[in-house]
N, CA, C and O atoms as a Tinker XYZ file with bonds, in Angstrom:
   480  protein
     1  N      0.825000   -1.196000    0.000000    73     2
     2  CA     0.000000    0.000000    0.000000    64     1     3
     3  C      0.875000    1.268000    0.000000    63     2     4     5
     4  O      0.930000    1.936000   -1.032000    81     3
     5  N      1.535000    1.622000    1.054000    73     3     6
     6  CA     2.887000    2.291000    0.970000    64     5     7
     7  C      3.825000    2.768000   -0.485000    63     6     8     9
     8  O      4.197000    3.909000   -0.761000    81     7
     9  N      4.055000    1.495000   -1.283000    73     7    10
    10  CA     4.740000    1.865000   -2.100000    64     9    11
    11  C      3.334000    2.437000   -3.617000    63    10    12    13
    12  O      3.594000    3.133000   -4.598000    81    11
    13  N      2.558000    2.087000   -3.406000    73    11    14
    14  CA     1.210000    2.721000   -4.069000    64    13    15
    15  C      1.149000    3.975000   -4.414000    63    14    16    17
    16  O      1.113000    4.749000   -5.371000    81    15
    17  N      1.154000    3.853000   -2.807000    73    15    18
    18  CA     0.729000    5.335000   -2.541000    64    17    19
    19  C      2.162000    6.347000   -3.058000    63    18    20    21
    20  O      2.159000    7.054000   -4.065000    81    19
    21  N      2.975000    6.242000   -2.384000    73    19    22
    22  CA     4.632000    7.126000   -2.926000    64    21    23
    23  C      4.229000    7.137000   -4.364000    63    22    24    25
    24  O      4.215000    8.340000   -4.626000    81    23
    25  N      3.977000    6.650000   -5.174000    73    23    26
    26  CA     3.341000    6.453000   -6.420000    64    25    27
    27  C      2.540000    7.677000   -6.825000    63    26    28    29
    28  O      2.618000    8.664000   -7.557000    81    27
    29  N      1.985000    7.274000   -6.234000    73    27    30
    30  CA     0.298000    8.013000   -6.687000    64    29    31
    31  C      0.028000    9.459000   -5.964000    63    30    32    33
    32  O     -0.671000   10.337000   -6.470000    81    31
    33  N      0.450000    9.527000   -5.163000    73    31    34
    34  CA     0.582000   10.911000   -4.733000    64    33    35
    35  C      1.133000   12.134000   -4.900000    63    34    36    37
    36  O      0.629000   13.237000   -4.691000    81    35
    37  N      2.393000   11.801000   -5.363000    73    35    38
    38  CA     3.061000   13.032000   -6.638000    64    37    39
    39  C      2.810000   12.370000   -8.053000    63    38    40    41
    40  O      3.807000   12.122000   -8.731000    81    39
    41  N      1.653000   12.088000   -8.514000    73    39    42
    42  CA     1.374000   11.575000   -9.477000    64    41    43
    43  C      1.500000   13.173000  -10.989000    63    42    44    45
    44  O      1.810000   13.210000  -12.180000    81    43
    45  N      1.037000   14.204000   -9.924000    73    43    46
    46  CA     1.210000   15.324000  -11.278000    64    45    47
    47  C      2.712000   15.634000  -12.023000    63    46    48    49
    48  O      2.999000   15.764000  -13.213000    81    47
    49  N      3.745000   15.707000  -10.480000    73    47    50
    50  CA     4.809000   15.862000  -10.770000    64    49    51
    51  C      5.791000   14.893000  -11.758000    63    50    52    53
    52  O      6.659000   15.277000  -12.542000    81    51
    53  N      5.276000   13.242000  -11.396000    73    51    54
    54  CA     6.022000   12.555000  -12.085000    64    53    55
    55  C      5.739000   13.010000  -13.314000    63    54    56    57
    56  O      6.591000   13.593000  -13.984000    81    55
    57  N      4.157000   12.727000  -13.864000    73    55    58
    58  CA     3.563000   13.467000  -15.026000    64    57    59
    59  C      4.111000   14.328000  -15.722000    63    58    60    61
    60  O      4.161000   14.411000  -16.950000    81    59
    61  N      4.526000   14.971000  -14.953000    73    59    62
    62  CA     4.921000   16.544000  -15.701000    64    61    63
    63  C      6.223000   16.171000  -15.812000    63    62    64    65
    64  O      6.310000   16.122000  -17.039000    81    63
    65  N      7.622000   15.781000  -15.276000    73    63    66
    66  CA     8.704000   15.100000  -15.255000    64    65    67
    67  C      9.000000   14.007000  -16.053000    63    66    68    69
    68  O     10.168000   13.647000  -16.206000    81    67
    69  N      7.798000   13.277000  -16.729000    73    67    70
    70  CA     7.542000   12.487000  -17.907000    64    69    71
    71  C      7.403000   13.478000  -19.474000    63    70    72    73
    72  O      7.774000   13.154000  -20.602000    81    71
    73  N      6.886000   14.460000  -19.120000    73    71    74
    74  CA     6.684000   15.085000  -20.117000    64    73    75
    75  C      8.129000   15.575000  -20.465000    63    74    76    77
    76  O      8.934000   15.197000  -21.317000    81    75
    77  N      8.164000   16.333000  -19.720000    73    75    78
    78  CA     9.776000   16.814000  -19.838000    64    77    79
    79  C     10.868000   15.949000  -20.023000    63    78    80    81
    80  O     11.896000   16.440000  -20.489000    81    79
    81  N     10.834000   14.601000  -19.709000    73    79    82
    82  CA    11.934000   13.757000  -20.153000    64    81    83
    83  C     11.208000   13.705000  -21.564000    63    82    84    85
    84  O     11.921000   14.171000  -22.453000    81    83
    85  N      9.793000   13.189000  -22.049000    73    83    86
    86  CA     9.712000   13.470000  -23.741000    64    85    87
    87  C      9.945000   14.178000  -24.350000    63    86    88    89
    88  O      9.796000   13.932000  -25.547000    81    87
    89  N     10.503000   15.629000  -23.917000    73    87    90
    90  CA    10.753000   16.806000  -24.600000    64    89    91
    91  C     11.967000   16.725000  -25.022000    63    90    92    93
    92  O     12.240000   16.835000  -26.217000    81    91
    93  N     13.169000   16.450000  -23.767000    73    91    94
    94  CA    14.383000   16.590000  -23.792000    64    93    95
    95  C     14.882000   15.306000  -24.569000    63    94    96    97
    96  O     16.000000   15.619000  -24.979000    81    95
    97  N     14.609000   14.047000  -24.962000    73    95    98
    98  CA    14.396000   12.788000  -25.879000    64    97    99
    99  C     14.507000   13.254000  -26.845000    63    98   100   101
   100  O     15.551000   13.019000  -27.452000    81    99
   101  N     13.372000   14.243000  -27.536000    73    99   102
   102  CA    12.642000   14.705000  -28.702000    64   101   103
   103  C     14.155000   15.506000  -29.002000    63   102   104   105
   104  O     14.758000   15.359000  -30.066000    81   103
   105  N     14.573000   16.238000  -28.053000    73   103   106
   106  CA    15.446000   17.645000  -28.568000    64   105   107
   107  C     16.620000   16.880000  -28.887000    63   106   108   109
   108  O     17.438000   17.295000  -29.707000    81   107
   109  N     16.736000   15.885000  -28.339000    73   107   110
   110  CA    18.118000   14.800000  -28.729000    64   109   111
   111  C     17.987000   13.788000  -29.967000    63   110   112   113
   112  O     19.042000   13.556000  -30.557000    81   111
   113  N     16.764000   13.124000  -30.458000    73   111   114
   114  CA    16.526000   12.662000  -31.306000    64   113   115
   115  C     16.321000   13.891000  -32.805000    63   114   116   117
   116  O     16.400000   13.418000  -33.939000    81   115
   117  N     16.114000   15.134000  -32.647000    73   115   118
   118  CA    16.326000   16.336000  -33.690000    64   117   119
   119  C     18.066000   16.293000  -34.016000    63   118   120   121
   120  O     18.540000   16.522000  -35.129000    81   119
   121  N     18.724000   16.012000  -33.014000    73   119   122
   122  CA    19.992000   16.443000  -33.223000    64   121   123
   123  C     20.331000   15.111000  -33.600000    63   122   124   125
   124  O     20.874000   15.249000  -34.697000    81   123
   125  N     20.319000   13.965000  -33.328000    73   123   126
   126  CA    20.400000   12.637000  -33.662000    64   125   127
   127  C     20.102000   12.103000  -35.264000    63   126   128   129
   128  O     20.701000   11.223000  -35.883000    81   127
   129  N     19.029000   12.905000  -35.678000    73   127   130
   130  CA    18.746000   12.518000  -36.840000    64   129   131
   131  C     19.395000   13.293000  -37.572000    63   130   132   133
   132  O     20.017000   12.792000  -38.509000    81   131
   133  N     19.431000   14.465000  -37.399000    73   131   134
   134  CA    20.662000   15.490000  -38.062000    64   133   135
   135  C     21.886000   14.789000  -38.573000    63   134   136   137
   136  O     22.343000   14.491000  -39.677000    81   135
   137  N     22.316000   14.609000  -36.984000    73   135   138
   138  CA    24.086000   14.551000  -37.489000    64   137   139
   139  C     24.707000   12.765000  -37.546000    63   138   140   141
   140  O     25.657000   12.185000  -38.070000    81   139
   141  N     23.559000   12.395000  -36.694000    73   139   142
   142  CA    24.256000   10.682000  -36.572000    64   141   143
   143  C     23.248000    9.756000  -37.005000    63   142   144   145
   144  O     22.928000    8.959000  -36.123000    81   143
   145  N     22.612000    9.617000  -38.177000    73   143   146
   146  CA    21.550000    9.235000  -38.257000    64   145   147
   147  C     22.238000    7.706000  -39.334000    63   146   148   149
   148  O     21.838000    6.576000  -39.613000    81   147
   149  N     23.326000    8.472000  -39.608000    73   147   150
   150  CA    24.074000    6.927000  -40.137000    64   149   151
   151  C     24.770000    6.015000  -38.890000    63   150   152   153
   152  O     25.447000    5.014000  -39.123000    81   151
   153  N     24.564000    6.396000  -37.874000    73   151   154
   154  CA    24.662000    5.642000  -36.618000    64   153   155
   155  C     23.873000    4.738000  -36.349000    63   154   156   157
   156  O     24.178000    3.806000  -35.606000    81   155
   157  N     22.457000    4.898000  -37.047000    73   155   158
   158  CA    21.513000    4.269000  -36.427000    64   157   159
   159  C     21.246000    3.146000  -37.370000    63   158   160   161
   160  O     20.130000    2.632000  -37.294000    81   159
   161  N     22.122000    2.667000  -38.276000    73   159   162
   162  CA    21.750000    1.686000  -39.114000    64   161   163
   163  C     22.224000    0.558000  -38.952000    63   162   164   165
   164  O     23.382000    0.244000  -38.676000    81   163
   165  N     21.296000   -0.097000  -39.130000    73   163   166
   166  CA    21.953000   -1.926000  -37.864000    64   165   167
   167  C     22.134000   -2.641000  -39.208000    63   166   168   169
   168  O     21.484000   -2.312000  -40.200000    81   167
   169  N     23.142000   -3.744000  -39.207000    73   167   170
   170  CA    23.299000   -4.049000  -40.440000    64   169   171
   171  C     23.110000   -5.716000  -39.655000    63   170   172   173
   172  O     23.506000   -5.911000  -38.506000    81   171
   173  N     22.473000   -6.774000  -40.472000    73   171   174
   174  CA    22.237000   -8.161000  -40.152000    64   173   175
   175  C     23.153000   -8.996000  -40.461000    63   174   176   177
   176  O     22.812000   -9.398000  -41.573000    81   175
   177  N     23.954000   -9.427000  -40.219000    73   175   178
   178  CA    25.224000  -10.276000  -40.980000    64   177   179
   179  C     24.833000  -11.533000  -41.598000    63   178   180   181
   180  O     25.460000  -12.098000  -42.494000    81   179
   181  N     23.413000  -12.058000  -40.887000    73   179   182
   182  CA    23.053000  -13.309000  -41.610000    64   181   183
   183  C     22.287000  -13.107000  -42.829000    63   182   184   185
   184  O     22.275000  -14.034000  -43.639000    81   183
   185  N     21.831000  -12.349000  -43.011000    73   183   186
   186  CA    20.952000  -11.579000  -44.640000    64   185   187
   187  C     21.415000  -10.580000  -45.146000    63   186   188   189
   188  O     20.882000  -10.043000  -46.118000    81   187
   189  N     22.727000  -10.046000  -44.464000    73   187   190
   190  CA    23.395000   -8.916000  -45.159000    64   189   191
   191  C     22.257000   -7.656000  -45.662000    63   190   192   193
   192  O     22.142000   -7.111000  -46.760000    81   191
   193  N     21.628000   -7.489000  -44.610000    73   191   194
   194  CA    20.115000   -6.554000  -44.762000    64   193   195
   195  C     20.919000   -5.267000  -43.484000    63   194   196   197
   196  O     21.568000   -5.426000  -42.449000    81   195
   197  N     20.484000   -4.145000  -44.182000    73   195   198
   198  CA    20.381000   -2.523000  -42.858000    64   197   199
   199  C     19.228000   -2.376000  -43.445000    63   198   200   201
   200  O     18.628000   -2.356000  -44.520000    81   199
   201  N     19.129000   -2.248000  -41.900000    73   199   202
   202  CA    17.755000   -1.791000  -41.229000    64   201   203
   203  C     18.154000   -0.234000  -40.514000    63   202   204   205
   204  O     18.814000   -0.247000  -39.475000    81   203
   205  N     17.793000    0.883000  -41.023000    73   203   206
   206  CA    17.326000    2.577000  -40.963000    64   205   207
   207  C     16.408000    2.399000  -39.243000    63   206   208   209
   208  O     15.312000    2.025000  -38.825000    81   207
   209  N     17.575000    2.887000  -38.766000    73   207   210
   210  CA    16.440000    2.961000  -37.413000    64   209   211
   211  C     16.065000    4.383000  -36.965000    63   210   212   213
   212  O     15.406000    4.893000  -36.059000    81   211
   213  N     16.797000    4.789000  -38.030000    73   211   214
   214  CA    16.053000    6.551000  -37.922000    64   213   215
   215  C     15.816000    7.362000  -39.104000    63   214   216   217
   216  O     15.922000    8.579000  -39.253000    81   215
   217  N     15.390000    6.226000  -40.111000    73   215   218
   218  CA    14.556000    6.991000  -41.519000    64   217   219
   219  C     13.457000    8.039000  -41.373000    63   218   220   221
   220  O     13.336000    8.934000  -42.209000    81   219
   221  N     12.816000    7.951000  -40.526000    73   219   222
   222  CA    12.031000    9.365000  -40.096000    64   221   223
   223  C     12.290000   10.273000  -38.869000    63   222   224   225
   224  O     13.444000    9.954000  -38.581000    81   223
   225  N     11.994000   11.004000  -38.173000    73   223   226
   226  CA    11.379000   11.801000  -36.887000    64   225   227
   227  C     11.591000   10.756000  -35.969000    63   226   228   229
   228  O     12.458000   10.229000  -35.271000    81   227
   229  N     10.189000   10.684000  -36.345000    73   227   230
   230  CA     9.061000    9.944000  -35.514000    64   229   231
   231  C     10.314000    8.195000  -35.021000    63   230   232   233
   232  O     10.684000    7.991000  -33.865000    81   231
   233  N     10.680000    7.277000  -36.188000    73   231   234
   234  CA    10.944000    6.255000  -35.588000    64   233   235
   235  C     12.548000    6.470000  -35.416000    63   234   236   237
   236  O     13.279000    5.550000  -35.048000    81   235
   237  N     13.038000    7.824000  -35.729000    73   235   238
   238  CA    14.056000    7.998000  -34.705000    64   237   239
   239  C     13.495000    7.997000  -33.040000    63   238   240   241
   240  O     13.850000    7.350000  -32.055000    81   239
   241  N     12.597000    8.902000  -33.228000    73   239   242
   242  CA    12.138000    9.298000  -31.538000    64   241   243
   243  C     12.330000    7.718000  -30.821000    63   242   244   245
   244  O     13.113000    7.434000  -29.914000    81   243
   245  N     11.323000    6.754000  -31.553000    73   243   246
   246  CA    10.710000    5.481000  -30.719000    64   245   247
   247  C     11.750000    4.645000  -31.002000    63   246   248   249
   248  O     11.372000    3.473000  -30.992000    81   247
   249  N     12.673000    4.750000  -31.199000    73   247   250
   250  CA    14.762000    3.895000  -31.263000    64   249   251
   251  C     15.316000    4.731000  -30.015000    63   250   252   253
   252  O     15.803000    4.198000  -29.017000    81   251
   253  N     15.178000    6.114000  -30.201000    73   251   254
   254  CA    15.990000    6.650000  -29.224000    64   253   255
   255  C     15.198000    5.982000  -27.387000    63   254   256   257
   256  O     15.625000    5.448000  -26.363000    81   255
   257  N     14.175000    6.362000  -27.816000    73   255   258
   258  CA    13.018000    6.456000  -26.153000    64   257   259
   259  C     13.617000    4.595000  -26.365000    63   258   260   261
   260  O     14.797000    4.604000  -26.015000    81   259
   261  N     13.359000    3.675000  -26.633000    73   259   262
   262  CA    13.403000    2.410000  -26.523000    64   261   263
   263  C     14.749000    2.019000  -26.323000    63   262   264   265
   264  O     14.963000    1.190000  -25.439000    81   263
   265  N     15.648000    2.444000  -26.952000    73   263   266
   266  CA    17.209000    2.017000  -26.164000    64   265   267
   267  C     17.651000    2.805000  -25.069000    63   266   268   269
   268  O     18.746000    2.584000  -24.551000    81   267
   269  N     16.823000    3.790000  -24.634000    73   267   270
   270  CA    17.405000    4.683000  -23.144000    64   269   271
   271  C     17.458000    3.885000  -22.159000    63   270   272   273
   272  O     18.336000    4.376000  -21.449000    81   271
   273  N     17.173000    3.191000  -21.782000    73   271   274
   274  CA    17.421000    2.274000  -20.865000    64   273   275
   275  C     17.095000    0.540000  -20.910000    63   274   276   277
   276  O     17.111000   -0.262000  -19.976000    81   275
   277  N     16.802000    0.324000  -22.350000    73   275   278
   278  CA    16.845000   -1.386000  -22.044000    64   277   279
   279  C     17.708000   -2.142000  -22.968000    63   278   280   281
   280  O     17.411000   -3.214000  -23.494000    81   279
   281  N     19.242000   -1.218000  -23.175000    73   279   282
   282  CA    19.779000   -1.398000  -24.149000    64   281   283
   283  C     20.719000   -1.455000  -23.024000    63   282   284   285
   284  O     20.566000   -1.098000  -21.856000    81   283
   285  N     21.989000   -2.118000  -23.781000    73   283   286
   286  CA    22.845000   -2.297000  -22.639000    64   285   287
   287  C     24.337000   -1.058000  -23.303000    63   286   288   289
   288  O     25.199000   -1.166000  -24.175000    81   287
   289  N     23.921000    0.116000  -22.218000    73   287   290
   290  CA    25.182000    1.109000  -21.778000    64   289   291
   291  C     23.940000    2.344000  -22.910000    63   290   292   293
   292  O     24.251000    2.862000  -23.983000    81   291
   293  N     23.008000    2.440000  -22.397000    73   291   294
   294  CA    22.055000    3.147000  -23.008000    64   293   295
   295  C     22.100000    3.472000  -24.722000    63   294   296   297
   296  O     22.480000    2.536000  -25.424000    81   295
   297  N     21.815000    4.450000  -25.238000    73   295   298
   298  CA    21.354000    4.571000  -26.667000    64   297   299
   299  C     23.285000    4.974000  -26.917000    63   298   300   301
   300  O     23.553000    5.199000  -28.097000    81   299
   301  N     23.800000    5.010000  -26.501000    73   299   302
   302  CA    25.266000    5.356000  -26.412000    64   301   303
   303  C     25.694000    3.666000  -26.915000    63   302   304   305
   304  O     26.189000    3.484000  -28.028000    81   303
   305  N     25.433000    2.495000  -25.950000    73   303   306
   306  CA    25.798000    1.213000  -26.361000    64   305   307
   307  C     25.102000    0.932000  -27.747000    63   306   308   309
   308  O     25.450000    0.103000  -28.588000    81   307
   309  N     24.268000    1.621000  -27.786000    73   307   310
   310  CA    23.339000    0.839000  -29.104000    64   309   311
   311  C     23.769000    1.479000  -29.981000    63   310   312   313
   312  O     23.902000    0.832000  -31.020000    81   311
   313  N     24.139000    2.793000  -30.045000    73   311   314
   314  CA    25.151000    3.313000  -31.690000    64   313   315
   315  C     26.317000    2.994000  -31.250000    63   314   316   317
   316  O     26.997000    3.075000  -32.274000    81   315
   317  N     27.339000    2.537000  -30.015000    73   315   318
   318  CA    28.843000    2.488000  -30.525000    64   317   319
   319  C     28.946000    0.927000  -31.304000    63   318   320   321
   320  O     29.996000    0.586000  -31.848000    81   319
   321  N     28.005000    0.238000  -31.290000    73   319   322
   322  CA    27.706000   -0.994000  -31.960000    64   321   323
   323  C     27.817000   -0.377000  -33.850000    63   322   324   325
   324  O     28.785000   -0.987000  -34.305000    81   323
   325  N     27.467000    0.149000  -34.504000    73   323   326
   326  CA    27.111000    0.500000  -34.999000    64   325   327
   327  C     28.189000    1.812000  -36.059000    63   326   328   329
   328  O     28.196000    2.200000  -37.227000    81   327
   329  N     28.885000    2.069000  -34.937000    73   327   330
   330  CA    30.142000    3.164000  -35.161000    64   329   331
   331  C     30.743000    2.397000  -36.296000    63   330   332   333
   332  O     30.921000    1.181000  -36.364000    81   331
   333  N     31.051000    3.418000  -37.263000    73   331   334
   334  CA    31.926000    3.604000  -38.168000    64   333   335
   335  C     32.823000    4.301000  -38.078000    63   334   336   337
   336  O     32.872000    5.362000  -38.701000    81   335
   337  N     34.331000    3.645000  -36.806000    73   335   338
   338  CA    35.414000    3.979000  -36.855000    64   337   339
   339  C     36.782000    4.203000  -37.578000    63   338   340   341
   340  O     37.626000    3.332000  -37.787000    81   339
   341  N     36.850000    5.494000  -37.914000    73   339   342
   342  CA    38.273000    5.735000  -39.116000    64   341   343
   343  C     39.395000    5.962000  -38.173000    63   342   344   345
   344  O     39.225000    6.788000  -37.276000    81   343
   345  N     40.360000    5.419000  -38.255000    73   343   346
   346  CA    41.337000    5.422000  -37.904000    64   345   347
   347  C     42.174000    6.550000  -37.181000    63   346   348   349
   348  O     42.419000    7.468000  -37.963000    81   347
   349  N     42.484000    6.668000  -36.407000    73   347   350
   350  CA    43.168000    7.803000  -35.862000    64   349   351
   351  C     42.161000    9.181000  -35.630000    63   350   352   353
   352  O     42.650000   10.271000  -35.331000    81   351
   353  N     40.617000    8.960000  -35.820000    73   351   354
   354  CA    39.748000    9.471000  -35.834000    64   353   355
   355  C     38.988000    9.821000  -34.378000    63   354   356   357
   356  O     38.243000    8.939000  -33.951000    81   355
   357  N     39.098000   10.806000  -33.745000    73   355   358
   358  CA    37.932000   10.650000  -32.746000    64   357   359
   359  C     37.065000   11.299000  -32.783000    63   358   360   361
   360  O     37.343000   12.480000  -32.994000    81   359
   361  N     35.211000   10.878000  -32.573000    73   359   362
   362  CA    34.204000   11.373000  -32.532000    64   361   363
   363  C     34.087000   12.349000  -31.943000    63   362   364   365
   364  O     32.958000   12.075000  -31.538000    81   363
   365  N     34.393000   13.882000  -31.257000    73   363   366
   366  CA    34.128000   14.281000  -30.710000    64   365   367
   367  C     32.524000   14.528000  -30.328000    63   366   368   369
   368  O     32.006000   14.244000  -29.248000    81   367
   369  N     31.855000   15.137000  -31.503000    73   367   370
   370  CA    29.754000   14.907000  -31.177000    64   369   371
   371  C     29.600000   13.813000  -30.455000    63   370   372   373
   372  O     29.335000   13.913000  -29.257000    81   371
   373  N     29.753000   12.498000  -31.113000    73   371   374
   374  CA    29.103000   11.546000  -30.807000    64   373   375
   375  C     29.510000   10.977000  -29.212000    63   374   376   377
   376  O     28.911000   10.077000  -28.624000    81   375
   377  N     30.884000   11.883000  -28.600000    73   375   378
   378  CA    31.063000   11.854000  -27.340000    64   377   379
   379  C     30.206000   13.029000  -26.267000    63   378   380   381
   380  O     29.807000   12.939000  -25.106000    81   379
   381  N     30.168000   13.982000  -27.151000    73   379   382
   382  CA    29.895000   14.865000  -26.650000    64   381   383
   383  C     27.958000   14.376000  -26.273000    63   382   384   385
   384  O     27.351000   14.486000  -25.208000    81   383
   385  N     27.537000   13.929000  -27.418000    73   383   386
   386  CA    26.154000   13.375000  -27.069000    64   385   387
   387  C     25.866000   12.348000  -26.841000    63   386   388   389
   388  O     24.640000   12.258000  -26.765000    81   387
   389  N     26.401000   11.379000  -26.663000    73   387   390
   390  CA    26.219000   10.115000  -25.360000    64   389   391
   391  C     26.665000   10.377000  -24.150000    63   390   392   393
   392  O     26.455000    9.456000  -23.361000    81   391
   393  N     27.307000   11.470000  -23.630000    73   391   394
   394  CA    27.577000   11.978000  -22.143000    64   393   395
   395  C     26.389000   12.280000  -21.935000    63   394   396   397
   396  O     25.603000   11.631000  -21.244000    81   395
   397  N     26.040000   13.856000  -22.843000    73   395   398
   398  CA    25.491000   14.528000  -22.118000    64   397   399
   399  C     23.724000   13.604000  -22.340000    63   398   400   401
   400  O     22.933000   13.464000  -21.408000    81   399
   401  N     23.558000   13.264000  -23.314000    73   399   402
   402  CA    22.396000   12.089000  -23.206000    64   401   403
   403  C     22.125000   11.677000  -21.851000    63   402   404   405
   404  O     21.233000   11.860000  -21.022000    81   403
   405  N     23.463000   10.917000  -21.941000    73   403   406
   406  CA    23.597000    9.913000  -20.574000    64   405   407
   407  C     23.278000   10.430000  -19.132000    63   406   408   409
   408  O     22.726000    9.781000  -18.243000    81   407
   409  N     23.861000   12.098000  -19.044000    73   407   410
   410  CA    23.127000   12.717000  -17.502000    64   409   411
   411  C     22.106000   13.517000  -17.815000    63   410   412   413
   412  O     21.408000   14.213000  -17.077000    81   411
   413  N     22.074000   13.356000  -18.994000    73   411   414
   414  CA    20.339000   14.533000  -18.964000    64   413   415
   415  C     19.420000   13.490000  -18.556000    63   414   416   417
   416  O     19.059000   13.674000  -17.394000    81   415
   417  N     18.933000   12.503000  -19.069000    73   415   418
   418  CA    17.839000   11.624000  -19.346000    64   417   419
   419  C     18.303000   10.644000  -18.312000    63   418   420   421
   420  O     17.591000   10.756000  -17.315000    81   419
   421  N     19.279000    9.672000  -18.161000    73   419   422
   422  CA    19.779000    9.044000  -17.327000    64   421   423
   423  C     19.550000    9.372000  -15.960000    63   422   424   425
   424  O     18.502000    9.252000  -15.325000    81   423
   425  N     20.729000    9.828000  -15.560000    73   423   426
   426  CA    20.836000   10.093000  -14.719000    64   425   427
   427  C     20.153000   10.990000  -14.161000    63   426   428   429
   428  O     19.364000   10.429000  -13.401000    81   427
   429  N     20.000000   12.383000  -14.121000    73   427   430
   430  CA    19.174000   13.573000  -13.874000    64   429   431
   431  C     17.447000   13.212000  -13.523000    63   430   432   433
   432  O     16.820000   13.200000  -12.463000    81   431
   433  N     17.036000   12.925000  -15.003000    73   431   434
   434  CA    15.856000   12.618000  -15.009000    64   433   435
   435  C     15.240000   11.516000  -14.124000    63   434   436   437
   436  O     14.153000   11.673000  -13.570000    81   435
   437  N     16.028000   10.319000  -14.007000    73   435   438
   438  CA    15.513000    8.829000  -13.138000    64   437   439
   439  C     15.746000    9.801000  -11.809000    63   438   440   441
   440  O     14.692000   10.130000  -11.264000    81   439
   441  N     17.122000   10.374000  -11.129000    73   439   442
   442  CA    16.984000   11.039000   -9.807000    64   441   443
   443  C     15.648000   11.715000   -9.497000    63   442   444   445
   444  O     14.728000   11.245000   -8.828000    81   443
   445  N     15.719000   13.079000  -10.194000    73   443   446
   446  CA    14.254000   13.872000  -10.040000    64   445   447
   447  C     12.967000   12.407000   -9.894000    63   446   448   449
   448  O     12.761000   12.039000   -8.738000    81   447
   449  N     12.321000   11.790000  -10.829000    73   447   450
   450  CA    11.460000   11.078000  -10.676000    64   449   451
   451  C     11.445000   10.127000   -9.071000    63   450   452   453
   452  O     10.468000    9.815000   -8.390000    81   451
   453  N     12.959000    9.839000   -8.824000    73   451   454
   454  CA    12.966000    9.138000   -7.550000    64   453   455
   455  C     12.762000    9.480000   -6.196000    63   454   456   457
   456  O     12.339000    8.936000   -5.176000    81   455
   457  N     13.469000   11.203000   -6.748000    73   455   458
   458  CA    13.003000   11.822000   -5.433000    64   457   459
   459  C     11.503000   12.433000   -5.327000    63   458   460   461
   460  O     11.113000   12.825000   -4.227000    81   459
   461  N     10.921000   12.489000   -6.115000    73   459   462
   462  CA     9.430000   12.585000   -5.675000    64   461   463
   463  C      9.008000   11.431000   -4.744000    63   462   464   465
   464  O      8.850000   11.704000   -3.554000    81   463
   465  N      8.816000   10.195000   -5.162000    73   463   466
   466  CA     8.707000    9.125000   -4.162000    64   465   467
   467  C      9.295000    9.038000   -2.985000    63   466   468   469
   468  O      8.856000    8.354000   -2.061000    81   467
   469  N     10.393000    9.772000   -2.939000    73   467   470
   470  CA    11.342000    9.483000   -1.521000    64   469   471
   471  C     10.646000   10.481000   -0.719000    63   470   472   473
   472  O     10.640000   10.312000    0.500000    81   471
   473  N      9.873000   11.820000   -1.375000    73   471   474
   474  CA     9.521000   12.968000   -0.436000    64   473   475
   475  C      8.035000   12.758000    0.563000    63   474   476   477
   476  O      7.754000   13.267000    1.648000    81   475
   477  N      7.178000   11.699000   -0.393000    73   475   478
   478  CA     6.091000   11.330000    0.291000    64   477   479
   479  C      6.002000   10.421000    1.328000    63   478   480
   480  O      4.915000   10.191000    1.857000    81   479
């Protein structure tokens, strides 16, 4: 009942803290499809098939929101899979936006949501 309730009682705030993690997703998947959108192409080795996991907006958004956390080392693990490393080359963007990915949405966002529950 307890843990219900911690739940349900800052129910606006999580709400609204949901929204805002969809916003800040959205503002990362704009820049995602921009600049690394050849990141997002998974290639099958047994059918020699790529698969576009961010041919639009939209199913950039639902790649990005879906590997934020059930991907292993977040949407950061799921494109360095994927990296097309040149030699003596370093990514700076693509470091620069799997950090800051990683404590905006990650980290930041799961805290805030946790501490609502911890306050009730």
């Amino acid at each position: 009942k307890n843990i219900i309730q911690s739940v349900y009682q800052p129910r606006k705030a999580l709400f609204l803290t949901f929204i805002l993690y969809i916003i800040i997703s959205y503002v990362f998947t704009l820049f995602a499809y921009n600049f690394f959108q050849d990141d997002f192409t998974v290639e099958d080795e047994d059918t020699n098939t790529k698969t576009d996991m961010c041919q639009s907006i939209w199913i950039c958004f639902l790649s990005t929101f879906d590997f934020t956390f059930k991907y292993a080392g977040g949407l950061g693990g799921f494109l360095d899979e994927n990296l097309k490393i040149e030699k003596d080359k370093v990514q700076f963007g693509r470091i620069f936006f799997d950090q800051l990915f990683n404590l905006l949405l990650v980290i930041i966002m799961v805290q805030i949501a946790v501490s609502y529950t911890h306050l009730t």
